[in-house]
C-alpha positions as CSV (number, residue, x, y, z in Angstrom):
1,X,4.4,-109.0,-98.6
2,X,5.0,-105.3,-100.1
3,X,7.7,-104.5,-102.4
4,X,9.5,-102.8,-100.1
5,X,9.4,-106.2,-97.8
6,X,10.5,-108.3,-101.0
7,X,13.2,-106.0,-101.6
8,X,14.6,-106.5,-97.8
9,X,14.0,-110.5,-98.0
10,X,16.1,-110.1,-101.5
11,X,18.5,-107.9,-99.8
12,X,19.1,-110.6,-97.0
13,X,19.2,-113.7,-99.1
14,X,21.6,-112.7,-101.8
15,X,22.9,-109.2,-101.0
16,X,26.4,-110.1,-100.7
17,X,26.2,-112.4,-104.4
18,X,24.4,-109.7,-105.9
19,X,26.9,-106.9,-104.6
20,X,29.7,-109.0,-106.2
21,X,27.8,-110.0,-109.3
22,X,27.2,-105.9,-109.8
23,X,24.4,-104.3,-111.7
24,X,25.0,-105.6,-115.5
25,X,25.1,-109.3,-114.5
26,X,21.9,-108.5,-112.4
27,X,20.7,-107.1,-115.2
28,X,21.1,-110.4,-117.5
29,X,19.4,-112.8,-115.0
30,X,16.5,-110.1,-115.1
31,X,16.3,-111.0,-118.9
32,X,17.0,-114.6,-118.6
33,X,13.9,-114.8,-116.1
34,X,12.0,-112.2,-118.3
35,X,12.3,-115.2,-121.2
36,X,11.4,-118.1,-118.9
37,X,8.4,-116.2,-117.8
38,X,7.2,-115.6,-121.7
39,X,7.6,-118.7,-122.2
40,X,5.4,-119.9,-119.1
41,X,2.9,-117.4,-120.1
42,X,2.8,-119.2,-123.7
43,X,2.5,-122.6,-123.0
44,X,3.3,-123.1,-118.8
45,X,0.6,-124.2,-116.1
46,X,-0.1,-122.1,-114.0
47,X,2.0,-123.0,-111.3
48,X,4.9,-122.2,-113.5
49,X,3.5,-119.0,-113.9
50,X,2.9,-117.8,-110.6
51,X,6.8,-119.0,-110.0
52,X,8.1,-117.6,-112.8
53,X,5.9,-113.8,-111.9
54,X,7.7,-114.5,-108.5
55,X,11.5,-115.1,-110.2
56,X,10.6,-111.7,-112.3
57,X,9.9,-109.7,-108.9
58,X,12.9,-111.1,-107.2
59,X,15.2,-109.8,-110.0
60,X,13.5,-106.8,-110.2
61,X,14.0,-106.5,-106.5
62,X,17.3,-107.8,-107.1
63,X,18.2,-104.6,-109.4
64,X,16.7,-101.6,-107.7
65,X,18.8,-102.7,-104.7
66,X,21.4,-102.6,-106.5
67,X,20.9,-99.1,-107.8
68,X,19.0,-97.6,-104.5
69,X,15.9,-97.5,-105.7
70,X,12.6,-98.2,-103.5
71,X,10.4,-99.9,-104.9
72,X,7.7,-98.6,-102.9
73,X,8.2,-95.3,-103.5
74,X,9.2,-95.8,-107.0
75,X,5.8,-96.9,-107.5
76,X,3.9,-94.2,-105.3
77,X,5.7,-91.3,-107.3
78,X,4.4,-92.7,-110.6
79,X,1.0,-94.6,-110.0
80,X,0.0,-93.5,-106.5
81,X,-2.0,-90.4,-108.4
82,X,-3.3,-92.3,-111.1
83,X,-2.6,-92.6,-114.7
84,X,0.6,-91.1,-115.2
85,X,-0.7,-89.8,-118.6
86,X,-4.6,-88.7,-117.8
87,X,-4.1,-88.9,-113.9
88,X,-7.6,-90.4,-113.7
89,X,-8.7,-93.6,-112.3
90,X,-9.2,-95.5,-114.1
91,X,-7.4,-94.3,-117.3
92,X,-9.2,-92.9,-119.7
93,X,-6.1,-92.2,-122.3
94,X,-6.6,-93.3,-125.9
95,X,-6.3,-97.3,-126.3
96,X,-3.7,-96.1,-128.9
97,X,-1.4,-94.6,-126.6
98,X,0.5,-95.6,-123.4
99,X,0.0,-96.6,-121.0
């Protein structure tokens, strides 16, 4: 599945709820699923990881719908040319810096 697939599956399910829950609430669940997935990464199996990667998407899905943003081409405009700082591939900026 692309992003641009998971953001129409996200779109289908729980458009309507999402519409009505509005961009700041979004935004909290993001967070709250942010936590449980730190949490998963510190001490979970790995199933609960892979769902927990999964529940992260979905919100972040979940958002850029609710702003208009493509994923897809959110992420060809900044990665699909490389680094965004060196433009290589792979990176070669300084450990030190980001990304």
């Amino acid at each position: 599945m692309t992003l641009g697939q998971l953001q129409d599956r996200i779109r289908e399910l729980y458009g309507d709820k999402d519409s009505r829950r509005g961009v700041e609430g979004t935004f909290m669940w993001f967070l709250e699923e942010v936590g449980e997935l730190a949490g998963a990464l510190r001490g979970g199996t790995h199933d609960e990881r892979v769902l927990e990667f999964a529940d992260v998407l979905a919100w972040l899905a979940t958002l850029a719908n609710g702003v208009g943003v493509n994923l897809d081409d959110a992420i060809a405009r900044k990665y699909g040319t490389g680094c965004p700082g060196c433009r290589q591939i792979p990176c070669a900026c300084d450990l030190a810096e980001k990304p």
